[in-house]
C-alpha positions in Angstrom: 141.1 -98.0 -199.5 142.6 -96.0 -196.8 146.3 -96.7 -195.2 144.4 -98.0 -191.8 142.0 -100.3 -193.5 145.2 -102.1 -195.1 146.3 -102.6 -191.6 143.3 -104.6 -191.1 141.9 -107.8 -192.5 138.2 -108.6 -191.3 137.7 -112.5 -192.3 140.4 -114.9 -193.8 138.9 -119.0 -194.1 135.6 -117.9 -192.2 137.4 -117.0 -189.2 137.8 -113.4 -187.5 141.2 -112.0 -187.4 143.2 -108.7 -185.8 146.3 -108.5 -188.4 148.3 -105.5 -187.0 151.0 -104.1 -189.6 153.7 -103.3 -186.6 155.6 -105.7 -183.9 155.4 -103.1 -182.1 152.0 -102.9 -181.4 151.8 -106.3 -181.3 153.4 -105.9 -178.2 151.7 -103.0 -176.7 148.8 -105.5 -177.1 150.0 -108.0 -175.0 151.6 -106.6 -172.1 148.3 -105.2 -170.8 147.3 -108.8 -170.1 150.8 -109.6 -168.8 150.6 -107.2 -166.5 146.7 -108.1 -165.6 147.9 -111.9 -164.7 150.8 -110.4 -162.7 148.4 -108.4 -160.6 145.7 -111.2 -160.9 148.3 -113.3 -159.1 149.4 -110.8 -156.2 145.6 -110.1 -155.5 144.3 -113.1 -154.9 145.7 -113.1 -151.0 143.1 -110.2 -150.4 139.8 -109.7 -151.2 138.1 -106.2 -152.4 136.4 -104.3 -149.5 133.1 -101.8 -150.8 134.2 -98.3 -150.5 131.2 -97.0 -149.2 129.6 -99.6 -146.7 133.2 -101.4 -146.1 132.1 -104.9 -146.2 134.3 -107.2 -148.0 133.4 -109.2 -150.8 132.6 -112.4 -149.4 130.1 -110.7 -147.4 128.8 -108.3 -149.9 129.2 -110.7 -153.3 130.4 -109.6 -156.4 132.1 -106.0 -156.3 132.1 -103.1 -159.2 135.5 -101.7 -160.2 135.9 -98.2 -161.2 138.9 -96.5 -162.0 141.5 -95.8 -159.5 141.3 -99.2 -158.2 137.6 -98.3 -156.2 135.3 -100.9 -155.7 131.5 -100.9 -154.6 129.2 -103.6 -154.1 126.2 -103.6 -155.9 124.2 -103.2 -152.9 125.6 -99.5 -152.5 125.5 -98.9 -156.5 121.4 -100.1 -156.5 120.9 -97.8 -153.5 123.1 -94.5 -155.5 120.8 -95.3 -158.6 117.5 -95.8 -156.6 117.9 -92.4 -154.5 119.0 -90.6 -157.6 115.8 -92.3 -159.5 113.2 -90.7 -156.8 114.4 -87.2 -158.3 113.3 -88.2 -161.7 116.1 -89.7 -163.1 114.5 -93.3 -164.2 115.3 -95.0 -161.4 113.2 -97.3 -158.5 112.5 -100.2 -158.3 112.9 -100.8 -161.8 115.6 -99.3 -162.2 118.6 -101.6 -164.0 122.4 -100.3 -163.9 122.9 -101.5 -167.4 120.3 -99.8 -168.3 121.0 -96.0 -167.0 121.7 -93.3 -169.9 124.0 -91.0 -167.9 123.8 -88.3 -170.6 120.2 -87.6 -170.4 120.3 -86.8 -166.8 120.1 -83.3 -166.8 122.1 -80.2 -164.7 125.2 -83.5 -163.9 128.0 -83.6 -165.5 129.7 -87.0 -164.7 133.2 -86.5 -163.4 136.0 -88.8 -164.6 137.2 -90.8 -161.4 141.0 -91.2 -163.6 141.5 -87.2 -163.8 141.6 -87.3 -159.5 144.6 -90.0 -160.1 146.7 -88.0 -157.9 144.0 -87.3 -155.1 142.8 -91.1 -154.8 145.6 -93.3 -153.8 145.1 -97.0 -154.2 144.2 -99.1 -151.4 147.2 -101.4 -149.6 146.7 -104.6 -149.4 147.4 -103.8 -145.5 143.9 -102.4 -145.7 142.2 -105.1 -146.9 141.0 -108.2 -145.4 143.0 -111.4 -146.5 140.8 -114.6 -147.5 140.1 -117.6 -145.9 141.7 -120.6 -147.9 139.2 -122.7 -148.4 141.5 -125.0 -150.2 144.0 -126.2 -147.8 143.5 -128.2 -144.8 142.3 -127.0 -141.9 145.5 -126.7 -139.5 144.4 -128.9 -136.1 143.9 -126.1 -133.4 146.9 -125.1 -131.0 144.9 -125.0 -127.7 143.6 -128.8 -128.1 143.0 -129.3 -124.0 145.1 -132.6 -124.3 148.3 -130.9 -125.4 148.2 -128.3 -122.9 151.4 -128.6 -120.9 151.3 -128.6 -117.4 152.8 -126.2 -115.3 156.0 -127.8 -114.4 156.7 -128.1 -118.5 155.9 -124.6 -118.7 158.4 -123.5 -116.1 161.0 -125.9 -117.1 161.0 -124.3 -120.7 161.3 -121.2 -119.6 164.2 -122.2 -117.0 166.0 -122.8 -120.4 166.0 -118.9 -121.7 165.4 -117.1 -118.1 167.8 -116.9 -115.3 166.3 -116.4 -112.0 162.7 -115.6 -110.8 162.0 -119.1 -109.5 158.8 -117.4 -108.0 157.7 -115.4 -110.6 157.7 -118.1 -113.4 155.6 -120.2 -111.2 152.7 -118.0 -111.0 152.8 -117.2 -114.5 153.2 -121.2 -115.7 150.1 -122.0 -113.5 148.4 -118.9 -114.8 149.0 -119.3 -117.9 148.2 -123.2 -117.7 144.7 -122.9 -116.4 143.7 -119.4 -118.8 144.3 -121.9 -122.0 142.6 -124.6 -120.5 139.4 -122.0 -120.2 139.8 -121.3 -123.5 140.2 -124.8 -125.0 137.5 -125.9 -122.8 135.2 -123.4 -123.3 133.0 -123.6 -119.9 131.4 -126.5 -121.2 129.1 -126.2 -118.1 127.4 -123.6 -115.7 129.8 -123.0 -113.8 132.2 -119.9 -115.9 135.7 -119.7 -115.2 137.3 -115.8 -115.2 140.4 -114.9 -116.5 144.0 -114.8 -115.2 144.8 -111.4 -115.5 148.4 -110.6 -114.5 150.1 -107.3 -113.0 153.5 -107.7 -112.6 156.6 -105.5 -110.8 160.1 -105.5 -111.6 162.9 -103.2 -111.7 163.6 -102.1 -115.2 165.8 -104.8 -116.5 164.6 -107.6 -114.5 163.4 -109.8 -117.6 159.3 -108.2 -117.3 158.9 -108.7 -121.4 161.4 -111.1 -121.9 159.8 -113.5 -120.0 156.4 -112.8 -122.1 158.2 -112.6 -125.5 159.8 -116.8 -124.4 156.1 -117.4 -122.9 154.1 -116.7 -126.5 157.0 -118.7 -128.4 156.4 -121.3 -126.8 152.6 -121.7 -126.9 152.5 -120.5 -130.4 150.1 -117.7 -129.5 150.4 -114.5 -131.3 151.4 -111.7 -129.1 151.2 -108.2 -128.9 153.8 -105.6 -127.3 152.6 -102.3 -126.1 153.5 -99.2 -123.9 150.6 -97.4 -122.5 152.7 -94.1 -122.5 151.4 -93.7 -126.2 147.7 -94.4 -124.9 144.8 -91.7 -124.5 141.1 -91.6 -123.6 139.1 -91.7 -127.1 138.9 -88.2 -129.0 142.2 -87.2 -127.5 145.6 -87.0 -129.6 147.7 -90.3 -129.1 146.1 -94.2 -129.6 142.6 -94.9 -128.6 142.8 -97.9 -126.0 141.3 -100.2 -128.9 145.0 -99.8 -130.5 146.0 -102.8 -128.1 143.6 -105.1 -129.5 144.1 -103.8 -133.2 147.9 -104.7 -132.8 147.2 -108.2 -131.6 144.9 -108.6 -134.8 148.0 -107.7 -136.6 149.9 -110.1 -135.0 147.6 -112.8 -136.1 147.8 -112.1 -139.7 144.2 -110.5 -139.4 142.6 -113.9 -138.4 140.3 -112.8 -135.5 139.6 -116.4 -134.8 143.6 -116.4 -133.8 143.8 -113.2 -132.1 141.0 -114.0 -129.4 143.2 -116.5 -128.1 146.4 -114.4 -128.0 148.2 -112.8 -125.3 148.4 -109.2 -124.8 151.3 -107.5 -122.8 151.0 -103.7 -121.7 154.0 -102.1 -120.7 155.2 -99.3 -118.4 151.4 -99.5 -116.9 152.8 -97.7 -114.1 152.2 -94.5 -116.8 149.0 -94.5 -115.9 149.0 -93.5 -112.5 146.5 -91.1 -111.6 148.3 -87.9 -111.9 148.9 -85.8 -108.6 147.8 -82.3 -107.8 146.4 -81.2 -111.2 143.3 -79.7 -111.8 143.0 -80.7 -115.8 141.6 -83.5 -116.9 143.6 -86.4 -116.6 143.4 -87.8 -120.3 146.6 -90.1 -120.3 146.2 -91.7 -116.4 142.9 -92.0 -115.0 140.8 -92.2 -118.1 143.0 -94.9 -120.0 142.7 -97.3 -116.8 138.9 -96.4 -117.0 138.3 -97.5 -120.6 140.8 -100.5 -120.2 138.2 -102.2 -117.8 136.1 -103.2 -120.5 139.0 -105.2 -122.4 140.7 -106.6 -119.3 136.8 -108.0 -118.2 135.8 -108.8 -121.8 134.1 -107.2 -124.4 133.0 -107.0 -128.2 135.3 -104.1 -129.6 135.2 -102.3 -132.9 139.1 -102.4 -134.2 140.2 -101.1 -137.8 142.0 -103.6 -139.8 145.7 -102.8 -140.8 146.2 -99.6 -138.9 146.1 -98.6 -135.4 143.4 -95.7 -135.8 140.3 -95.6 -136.7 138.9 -93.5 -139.9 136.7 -93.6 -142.9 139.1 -95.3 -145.4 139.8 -98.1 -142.9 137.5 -101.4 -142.7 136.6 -102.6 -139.3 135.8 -105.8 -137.7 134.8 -107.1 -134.1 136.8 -108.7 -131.7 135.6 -110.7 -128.6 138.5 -110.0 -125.7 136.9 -112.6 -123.7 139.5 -115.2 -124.3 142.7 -112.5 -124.5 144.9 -113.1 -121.9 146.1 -110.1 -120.7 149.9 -109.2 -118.8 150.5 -105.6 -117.5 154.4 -105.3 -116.3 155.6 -102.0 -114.9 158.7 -100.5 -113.0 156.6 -98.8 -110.6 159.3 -96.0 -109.5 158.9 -95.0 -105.8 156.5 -97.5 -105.0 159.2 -98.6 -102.9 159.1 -95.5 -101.0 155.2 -96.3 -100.2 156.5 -100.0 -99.2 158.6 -98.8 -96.8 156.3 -96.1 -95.3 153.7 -98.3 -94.6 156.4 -100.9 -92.9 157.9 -98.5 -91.0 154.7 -97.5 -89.4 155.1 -100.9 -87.1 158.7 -99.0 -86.0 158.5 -97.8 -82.5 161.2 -96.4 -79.7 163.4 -98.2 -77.6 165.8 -101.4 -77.5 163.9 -104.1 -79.3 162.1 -101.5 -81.7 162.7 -101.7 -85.8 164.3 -98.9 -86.8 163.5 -96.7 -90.1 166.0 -97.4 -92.3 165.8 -101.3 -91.8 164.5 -101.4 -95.3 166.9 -98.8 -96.8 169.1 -101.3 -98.5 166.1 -104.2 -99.0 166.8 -104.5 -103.0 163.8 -106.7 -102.9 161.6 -104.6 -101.4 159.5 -105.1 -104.5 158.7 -108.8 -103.6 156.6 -107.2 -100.2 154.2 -105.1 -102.3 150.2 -105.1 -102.0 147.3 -104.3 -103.9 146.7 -101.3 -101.1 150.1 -100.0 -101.8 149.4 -100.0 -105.5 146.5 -97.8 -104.7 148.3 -95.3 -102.9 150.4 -95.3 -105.8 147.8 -94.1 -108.2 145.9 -97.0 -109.7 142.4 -96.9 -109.3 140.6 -100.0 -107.8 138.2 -100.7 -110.6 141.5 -101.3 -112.4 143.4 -103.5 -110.1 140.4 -105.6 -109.1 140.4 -107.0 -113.1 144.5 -108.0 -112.7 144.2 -110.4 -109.8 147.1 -112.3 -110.1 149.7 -109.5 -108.6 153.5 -110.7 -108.7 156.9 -108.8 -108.6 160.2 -110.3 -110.0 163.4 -110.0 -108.4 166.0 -107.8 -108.9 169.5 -109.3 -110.1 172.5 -109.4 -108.3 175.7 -110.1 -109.4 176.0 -114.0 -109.8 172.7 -114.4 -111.3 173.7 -111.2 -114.0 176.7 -113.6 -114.3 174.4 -116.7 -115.2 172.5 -114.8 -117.2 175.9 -114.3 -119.2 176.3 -117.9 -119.4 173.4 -120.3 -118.9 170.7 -119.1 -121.2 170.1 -121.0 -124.6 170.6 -117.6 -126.6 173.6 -116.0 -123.8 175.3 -113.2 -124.9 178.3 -114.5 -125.0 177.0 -117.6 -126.9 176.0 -115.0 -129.5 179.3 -113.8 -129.5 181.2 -117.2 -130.2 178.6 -117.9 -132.6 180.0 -115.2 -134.7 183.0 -115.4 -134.5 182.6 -119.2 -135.4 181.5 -117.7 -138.9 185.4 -116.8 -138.9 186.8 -120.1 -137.7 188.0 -118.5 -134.2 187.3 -119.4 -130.9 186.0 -117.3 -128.4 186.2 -117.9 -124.2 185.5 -115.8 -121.6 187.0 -116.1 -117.9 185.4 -116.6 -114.8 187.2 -113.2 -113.7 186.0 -111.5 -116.8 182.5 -112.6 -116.5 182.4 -111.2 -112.8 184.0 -108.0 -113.7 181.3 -107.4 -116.5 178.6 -108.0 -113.6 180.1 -105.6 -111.2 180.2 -103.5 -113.7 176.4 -103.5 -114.7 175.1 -103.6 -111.3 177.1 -100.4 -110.6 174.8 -99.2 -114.2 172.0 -99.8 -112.3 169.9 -100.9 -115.6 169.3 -104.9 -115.0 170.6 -107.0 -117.2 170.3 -104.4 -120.2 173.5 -102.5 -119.5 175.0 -106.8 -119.9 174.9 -106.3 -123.8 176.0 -102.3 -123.6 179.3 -103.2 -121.5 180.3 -106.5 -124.0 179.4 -104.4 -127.0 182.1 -101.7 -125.6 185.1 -104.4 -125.0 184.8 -106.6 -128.5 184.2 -103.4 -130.6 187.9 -103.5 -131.4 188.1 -107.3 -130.9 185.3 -107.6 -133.5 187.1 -104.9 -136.1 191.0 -106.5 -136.2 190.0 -110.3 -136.2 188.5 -110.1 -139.8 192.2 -108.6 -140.7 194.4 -111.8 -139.8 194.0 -115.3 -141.3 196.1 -116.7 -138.5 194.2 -115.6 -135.5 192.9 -118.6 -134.0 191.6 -118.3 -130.8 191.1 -115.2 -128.5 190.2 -115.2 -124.7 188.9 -112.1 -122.9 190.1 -111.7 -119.4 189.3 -110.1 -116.4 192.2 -107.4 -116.9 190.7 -106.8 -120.4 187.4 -105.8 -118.9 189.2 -103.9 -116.0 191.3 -102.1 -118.5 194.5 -103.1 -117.1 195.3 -105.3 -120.2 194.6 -106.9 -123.4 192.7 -110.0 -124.7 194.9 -113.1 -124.8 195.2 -113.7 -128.5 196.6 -117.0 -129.7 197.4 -117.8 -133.3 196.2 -120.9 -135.5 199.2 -124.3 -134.7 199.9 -122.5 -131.4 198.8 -125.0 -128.0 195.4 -123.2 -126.7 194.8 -121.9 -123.3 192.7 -125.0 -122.3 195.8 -127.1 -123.3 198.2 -124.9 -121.1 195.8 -125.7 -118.4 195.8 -128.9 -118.8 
């Protein structure tokens, strides 16, 4: 008897049994099925998707695995076998895949899918499509029509985290308000109710996306945040327009029932302005606002799932824009200019006659914009026709850059006591130093933005020496501080505080 037959036993009391003669391969035995629990366990969040025809396999049934972690459906494995039976291979409609004798095909030499292991990576799981849990309870659906709030509830939460624009977070609470209650009602009769669309200008820093990002938190819709500086017509390099849509599927965990009903915010849609005295083909300005008309109106659209263009290795799915609300915001440089030209066209001579530079210093000059001013600007009618809520937000002066230091839920300088809470000292800012940082932004001329840069600059070293010193217990920035004519008030831990003083 052989060395490898004594490693072996073939029956003991009736019963089959594997003996092995080593604990070590005992345990190269078992952590193959380890390691197939493991992944068992990690995979069943996503289900297989066929290589060839891309369906997944709840659509498609039951896939076939072959090495390198490929799967087709039987479907597309039937169809491979019947087209290589009409040549004479044994196959048709009789034709069984358990059945096939690969080695009497002649003139094909079947190559061994594991030798291409570094040509055929594996598919992420960002690539597949996740499963419905059939499982767990249904969750009850945000946009029930009786828990819609109403306008004023809308504004009133978003007077909690935005300073300012009284005007402009009316129109979009009432906007915003009667889209949802579209959706949830779904035009139960004949007569249909359009969308909302909104267009909105603001200087840069104004709040534009801000006011968007608070809006989706609060009606627990998933959003989507997107320049359309990285957008180009189809075929052209950059994202096809579909990208917008594909990044709100993303947003919604890849749930297309949630992404129909999310928001969509394009920014810096001023970009595409039709461009002026060129004689190319205008494949970032023009054409973008052309294929966008289909989305903003409502359409069926073709995205990819888990990546923002489409090719062969990605699955794709359909998605109804119908119910997608969607917000364009933009700076519009020198559309002021075009405000004031067409003002100034009522100016005339003499005593009671306006002159031309009556608008010169009109920071607001914004707030007096019009759809036919947004024309001349560049943006083509078709476009502006599917946005018809039109808006502009206000630009900040220095006591509302001073509330917007103060009031909010989430301040900046709330952020800034909050950490140095974590070290057990007080923080406090002045009235004086709060003015002086405002003064100091407006003169930046980037909105409330250049608020964070300026703070950032003045508690660098503040923010460094504290950690150093036990018996630091309180500090107070002052308006000297800010102005550079001076340090921040320091106070140790025992010592009366400046409230105290003032007391």
């Amino acid at each position: 008897m052989s060395e490898q037959d004594n490693d072996y036993r073939e029956i003991v009391d009736g019963e089959d049994v594997v003996e092995t003669s080593s604990t070590e391969d005992t345990s190269v035995a078992e952590k193959p099925s380890d390691a197939g629990d493991e992944k068992k366990d990690k995979g069943d969040e996503y289900e297989d998707i066929c290589y060839i025809c891309r369906r997944p396999e709840s659509v498609a049934g039951k896939m076939i695995h072959i090495p390198n972690n490929i799967c087709i459906c039987n479907d597309c494995m039937q169809k491979t076998f019947d087209s290589m039976g009409s040549f004479g291979f044994g196959g048709g409609d009789n034709a069984n895949l358990n059945n096939v004798d690969f080695s009497k095909m002649p003139n094909i030499s079947m190559i061994n899918l594991s030798d291409l292991g570094g040509f055929m990576p594996q598919m992420p799981n960002s690539q597949k499509l996740k499963k419905k849990k059939s499982g767990e309870k249904k969750e009850a659906p945000v946009l029930d029509i009786k828990n819609i709030p109403p306008p004023h509830k809308i504004k009133a939460e978003l007077d909690e985290y935005v300073v300012g624009q009284e005007y402009a977070k009316k129109v979009m609470s009432v906007a915003v308000y009667n889209h949802y209650k579209r959706v949830a009602t779904n035009t139960m009769d004949e007569i249909e109710i359009e969308k909302s669309n909104m267009l909105m200008i603001g200087p840069t820093g104004s709040g534009k996306t801000y006011m968007v990002k608070t809006l989706a938190r609060l009606l627990d819709v998933p959003l989507a945040i997107t320049d359309a500086t990285s957008l180009t017509e189809a075929g052209y390099i950059g994202d096809d327009i579909e990208s917008v849509v594909s990044k709100l599927l993303a947003a919604a965990d890849n749930d297309v029932e949630k992404a129909e009903r999310g928001i969509i915010f394009i920014d810096e849609i001023d970009k595409l302005a039709k461009k002026k005295n060129t004689n190319q083909r205008d494949v970032s300005g023009e054409s973008v606002q052309q294929g966008m008309l289909k989305l903003l109106e409502g359409a069926e659209v073709e995205v990819p799932v888990g990546a923002s263009s489409k090719n062969a290795m990605v699955p794709m799915t359909m998605v109804n824009t119908k119910n997608i609300l969607f917000i364009c915001g933009g700076a519009f440089p020198d559309l002021d200019n075009i405000i004031k030209e067409r003002l100034n066209k009522a100016s005339s001579m003499g005593f009671m006659a306006d002159l031309k530079d009556k608008y010169d210093k009109d920071e607001n000059i914004l707030m007096k914009a019009t759809v036919e001013d947004l024309k001349n600007f560049g943006m083509i009618p078709e476009f502006l026709g599917r946005l018809p809520i039109l808006f502009s937000l206000e630009a900040l002066d220095e006591d509302m850059l001073v509330r917007i230091l103060r009031d909010p839920k989430n301040a900046i300088t709330k952020q800034y006591k909050k950490l140095l809470e974590l070290d057990e000292v007080k923080l406090e800012f002045t009235d004086g130093a709060l003015h002086a940082i405002a003064r100091e932004a407006k003169q930046r001329d980037l909105g409330a933005r250049a608020l964070r840069a300026i703070i950032e600059e003045f508690m660098l070293d503040i923010m460094y020496e504290i950690p150093k010193d036990d018996n630091i217990g309180e500090v107070v920035i002052t308006e000297d501080y800010i102005l550079k004519k001076g340090g921040p008030q320091i106070m140790m831990r025992g010592c009366e505080s400046l409230e105290d003083k003032n007391a």
